[in-house]
NUTOR-687750 format. One record per residue: residue in one letter; z, x, y of N, C-alpha, C, CB in turn. Coordinates in steps of 0.1 Angstrom, whole numbers, padded with zeros to 4 digits, always signed. Glycine has a CB too. Layout:
BEGIN
aZXYZXYZXYZXY/...
END
This chain:
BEGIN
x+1954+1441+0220+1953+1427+0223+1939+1423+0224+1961+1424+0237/x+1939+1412+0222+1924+1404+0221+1920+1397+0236+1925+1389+0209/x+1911+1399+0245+1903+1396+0254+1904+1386+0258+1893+1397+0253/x+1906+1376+0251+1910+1363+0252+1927+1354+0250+1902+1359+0242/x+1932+1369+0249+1947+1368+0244+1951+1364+0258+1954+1383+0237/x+1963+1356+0264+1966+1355+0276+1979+1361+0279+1965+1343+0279/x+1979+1366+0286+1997+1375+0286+2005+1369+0300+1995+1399+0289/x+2015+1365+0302+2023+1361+0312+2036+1369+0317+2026+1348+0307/x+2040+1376+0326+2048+1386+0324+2060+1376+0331+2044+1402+0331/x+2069+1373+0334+2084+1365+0338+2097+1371+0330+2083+1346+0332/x+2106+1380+0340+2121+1388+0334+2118+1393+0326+2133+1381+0329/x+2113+1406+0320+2114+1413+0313+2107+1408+0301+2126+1415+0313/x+2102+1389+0302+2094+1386+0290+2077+1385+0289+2099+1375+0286/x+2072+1385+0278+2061+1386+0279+2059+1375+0273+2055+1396+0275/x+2046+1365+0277+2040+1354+0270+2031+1358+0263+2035+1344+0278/x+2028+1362+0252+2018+1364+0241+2017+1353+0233+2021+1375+0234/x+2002+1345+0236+1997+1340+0235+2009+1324+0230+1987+1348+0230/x+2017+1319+0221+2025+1311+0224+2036+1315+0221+2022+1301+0220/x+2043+1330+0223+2052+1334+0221+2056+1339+0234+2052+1341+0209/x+2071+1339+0233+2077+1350+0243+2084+1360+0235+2087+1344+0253/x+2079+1375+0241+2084+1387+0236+2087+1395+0244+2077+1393+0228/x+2096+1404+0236+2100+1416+0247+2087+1423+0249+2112+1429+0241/x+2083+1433+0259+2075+1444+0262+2074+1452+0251+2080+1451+0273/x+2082+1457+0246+2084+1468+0236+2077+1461+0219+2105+1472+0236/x+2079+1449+0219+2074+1442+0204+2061+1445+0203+2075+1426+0203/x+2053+1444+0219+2038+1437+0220+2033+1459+0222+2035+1420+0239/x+2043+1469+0226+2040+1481+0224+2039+1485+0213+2045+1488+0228/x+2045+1486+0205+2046+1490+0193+2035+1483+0176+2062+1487+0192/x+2032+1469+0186+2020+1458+0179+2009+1472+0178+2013+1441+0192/x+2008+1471+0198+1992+1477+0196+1994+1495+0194+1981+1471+0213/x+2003+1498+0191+2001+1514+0185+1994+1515+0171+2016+1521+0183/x+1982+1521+0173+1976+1526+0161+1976+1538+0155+1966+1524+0162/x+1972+1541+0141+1972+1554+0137+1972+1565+0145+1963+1555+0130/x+1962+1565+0156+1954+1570+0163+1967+1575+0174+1940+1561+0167/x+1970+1567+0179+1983+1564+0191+1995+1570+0184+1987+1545+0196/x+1999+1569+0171+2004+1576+0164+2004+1593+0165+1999+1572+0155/x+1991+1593+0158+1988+1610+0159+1989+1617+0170+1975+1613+0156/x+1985+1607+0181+1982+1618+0195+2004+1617+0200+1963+1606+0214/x+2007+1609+0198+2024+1615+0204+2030+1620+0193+2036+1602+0212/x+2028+1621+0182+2034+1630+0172+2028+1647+0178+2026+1624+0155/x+2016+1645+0178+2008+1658+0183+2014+1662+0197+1991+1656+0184/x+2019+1658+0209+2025+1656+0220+2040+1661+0221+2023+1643+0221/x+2046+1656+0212+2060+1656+0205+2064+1671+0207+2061+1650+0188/x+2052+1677+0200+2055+1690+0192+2052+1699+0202+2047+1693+0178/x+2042+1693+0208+2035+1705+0221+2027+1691+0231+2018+1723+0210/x+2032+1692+0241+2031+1683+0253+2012+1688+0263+2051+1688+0264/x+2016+1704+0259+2008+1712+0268+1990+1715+0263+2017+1727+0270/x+1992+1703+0252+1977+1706+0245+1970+1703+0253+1972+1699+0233/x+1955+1706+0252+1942+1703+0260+1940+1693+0254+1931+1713+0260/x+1932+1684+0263+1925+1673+0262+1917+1676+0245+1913+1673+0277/x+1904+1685+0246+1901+1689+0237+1908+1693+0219+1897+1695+0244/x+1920+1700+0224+1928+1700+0210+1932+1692+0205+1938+1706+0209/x+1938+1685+0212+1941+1672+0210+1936+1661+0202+1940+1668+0219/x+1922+1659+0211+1909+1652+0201+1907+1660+0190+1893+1652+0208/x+1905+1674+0185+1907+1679+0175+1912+1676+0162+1911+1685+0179/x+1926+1678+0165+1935+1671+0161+1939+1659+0152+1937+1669+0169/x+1935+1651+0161+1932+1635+0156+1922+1628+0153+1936+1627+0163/x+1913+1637+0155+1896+1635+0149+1891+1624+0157+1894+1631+0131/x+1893+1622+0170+1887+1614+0181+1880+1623+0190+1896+1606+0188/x+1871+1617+0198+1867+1627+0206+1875+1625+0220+1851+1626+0207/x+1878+1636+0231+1879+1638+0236+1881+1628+0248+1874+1645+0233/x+1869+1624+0253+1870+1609+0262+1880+1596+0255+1851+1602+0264/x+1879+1593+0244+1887+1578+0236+1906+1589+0233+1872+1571+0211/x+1906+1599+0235+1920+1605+0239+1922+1601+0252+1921+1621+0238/x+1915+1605+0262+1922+1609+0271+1919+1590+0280+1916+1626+0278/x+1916+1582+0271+1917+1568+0273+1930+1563+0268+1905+1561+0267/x+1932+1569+0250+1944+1564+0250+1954+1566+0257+1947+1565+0240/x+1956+1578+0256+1969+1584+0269+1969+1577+0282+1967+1602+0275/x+1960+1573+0287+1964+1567+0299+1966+1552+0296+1954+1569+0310/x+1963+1545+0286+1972+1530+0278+1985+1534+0276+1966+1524+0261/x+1988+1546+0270+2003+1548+0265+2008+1553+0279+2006+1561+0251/x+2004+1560+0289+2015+1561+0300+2011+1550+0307+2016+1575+0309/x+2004+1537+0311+2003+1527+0316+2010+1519+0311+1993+1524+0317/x+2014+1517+0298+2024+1510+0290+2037+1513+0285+2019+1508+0282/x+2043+1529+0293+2058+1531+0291+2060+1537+0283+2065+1522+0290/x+2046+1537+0274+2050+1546+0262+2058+1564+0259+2037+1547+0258/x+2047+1566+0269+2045+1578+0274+2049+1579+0290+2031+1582+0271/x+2064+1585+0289+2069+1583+0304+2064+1593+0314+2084+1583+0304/x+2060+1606+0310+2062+1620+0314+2058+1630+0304+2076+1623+0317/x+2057+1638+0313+2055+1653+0308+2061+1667+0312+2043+1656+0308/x+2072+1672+0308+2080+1679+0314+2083+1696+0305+2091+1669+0315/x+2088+1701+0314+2092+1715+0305+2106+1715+0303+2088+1729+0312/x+2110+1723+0289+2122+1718+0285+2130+1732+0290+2123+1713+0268/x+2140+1731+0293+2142+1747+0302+2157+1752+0290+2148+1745+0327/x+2157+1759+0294+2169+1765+0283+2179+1770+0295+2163+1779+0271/x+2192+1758+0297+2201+1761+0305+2209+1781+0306+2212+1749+0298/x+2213+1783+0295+2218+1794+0296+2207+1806+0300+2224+1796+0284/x+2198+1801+0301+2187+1814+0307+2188+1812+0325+2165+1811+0300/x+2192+1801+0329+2191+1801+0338+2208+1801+0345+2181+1793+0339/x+2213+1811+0337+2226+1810+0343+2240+1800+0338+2223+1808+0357/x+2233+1789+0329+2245+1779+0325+2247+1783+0308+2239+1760+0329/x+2256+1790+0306+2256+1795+0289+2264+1779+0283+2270+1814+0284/x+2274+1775+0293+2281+1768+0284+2275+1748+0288+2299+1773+0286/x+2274+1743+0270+2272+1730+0274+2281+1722+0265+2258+1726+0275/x+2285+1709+0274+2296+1700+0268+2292+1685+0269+2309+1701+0275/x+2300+1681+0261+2294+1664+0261+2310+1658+0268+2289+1655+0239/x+2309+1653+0277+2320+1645+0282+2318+1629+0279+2321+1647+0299/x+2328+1627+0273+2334+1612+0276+2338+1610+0288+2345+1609+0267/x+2338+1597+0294+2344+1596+0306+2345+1581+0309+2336+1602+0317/x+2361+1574+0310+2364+1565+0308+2365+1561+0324+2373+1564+0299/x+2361+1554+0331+2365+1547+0343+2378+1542+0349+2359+1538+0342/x+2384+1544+0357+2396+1539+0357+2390+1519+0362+2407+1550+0369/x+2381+1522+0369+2379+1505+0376+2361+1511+0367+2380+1501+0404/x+2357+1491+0364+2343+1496+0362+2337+1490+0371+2336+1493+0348/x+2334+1498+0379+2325+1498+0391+2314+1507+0384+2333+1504+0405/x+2302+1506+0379+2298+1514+0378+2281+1518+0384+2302+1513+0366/x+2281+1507+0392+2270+1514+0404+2277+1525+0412+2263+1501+0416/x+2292+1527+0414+2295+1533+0423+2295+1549+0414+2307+1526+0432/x+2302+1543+0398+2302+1558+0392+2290+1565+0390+2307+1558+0379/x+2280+1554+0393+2263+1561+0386+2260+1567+0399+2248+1549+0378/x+2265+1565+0412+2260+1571+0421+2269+1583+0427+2257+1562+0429/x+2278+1582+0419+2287+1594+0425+2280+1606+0414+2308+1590+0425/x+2282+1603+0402+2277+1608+0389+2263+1617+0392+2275+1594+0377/x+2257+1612+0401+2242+1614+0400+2244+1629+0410+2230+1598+0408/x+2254+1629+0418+2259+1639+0428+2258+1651+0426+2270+1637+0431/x+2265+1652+0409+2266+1664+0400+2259+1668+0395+2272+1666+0393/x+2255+1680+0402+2243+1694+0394+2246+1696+0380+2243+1712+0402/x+2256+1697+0380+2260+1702+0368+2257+1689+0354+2278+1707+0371/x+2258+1680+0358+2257+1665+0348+2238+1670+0344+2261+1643+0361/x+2234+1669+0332+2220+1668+0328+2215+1657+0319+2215+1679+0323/x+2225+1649+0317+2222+1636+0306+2236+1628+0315+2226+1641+0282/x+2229+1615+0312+2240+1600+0317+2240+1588+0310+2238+1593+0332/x+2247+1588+0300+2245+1574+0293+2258+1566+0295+2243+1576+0278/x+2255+1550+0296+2267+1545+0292+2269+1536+0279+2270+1540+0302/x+2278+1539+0277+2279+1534+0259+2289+1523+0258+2284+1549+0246/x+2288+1521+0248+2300+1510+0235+2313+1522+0232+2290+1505+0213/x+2323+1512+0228+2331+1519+0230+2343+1522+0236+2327+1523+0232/x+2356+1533+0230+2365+1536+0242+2356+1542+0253+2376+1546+0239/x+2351+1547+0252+2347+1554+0267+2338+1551+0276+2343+1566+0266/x+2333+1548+0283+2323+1538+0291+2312+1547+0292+2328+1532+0307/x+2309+1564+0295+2303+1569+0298+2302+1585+0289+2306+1566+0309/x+2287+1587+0281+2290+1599+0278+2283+1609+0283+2288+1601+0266/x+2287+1620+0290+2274+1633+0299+2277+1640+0292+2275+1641+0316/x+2262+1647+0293+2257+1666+0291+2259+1669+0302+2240+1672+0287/x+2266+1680+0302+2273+1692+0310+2268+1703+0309+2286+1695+0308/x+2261+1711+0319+2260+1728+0319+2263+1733+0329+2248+1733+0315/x+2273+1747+0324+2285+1750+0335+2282+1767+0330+2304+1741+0332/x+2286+1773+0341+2282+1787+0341+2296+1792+0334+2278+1794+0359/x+2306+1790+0336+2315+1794+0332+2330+1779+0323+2318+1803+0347/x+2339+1787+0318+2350+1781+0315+2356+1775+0331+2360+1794+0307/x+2355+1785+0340+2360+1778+0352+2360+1768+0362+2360+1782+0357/x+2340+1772+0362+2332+1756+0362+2335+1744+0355+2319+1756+0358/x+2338+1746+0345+2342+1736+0334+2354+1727+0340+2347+1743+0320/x+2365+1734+0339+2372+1733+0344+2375+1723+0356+2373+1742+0344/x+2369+1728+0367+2362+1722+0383+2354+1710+0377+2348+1734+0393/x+2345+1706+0374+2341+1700+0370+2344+1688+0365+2337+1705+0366/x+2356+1693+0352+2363+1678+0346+2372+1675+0358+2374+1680+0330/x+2383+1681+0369+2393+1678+0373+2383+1670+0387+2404+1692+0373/x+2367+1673+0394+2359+1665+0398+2363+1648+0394+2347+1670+0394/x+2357+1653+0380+2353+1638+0374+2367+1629+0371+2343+1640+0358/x+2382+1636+0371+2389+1622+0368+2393+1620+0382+2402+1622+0355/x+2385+1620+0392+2384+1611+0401+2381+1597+0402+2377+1616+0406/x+2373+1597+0388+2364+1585+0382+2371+1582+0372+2349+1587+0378/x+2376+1590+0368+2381+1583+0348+2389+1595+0342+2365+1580+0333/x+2392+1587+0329+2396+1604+0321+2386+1605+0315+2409+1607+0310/x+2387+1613+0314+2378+1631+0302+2381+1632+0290+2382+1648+0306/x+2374+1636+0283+2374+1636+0265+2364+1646+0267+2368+1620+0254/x+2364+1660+0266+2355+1671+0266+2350+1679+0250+2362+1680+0275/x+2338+1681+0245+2338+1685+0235+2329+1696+0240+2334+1675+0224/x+2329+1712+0233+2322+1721+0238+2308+1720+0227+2331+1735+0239/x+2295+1722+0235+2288+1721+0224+2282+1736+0212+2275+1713+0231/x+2284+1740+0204+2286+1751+0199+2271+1758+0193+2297+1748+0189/x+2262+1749+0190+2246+1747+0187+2241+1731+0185+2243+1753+0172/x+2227+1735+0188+2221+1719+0187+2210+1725+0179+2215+1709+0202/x+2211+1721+0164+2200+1722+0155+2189+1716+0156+2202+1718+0144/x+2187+1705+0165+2178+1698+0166+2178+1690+0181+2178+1690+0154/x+2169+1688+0187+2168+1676+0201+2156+1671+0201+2171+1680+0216/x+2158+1656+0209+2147+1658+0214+2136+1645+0203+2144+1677+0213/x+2143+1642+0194+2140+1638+0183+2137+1624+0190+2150+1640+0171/x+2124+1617+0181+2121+1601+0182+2121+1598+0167+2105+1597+0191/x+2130+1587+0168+2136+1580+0157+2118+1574+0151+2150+1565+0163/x+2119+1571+0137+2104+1574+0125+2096+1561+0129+2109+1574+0105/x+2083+1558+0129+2080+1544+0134+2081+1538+0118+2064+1541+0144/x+2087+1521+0126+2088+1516+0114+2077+1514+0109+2094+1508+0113/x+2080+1510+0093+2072+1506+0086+2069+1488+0085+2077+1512+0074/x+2056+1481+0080+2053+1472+0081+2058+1464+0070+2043+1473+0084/x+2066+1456+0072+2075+1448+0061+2090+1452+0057+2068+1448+0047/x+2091+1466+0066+2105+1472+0059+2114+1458+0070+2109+1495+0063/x+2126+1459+0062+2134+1448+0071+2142+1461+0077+2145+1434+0061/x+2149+1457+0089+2157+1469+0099+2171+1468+0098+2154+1467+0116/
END
């Protein structure tokens, strides 16, 4: 954004300069090559040094560790976390539950939902089903416990997950002129 640019923030919108936009339009504006390279580089390995980093993307060191703090000041960059591998720590088996509500109340389901250790993903979707969770359960029996928990709340649609070739993935940035 330009210095002189005036930004107005009101519900979720932004006043750029005589427009109103989402947050996310006026993110993705000011991501550059550069902003590019460093969460692609990030993506892959979270735990780089300051220094590799700059490396990397052929900036120096200080104008990195400036951008990063624009991209986590701006949502970009939410966190930095370690990705743990359930079955090492005792949970071998994971499932994706559907979970339909019987009433949609669903501040009360997201707070009962939030209860369960065992739940590690909470989305709510389109759809028959109102709600899809990642599940990791030490056993078939947990499993078990677990779903007959949840149709407290709804029914269950349980799929076991057998491999995940891939996670974790951020969809490709678009291109300039491509239509969506």
């Amino acid at each position: 954004m330009h210095s002189e640019t005036m930004v107005i923030c009101h519900q979720n919108l932004i006043k750029y300069d005589f427009y109103w936009v989402t947050p996310w339009i006026i993110k993705m504006a000011e991501l550059d090559l550069f902003d590019r390279l460093i969460l692609e580089a990030l993506q892959h390995n979270a735990r780089l040094s300051g220094a590799e980093l700059a490396r990397r993307v052929n900036l120096s060191a200080p104008a990195v560790a400036e951008r990063m703090a624009k991209l986590e000041r701006n949502g970009v960059i939410r966190g930095y976390q370690a990705v743990l591998d359930p079955a090492q720590l005792g949970y071998p088996i994971q499932c994706l539950i559907e979970l339909t509500l019987y009433r949609a109340d669903y501040p009360h389901a997201q707070a009962t939902l939030a209860g369960f250790p065992e739940l590690i993903d909470c989305h709510r979707v389109t759809g028959d089903a109102c709600m899809v969770l990642k599940a990791a359960v030490s056993s078939m029996a947990h499993l078990q416990a677990l779903i007959e928990r949840l149709t407290e709340l709804g029914g269950t649609k349980t799929a076991i997950i057998l491999s995940s070739p891939f996670t974790g993935r951020v969809p490709p940035w678009p291109v300039e002129g491509a239509s969506t």
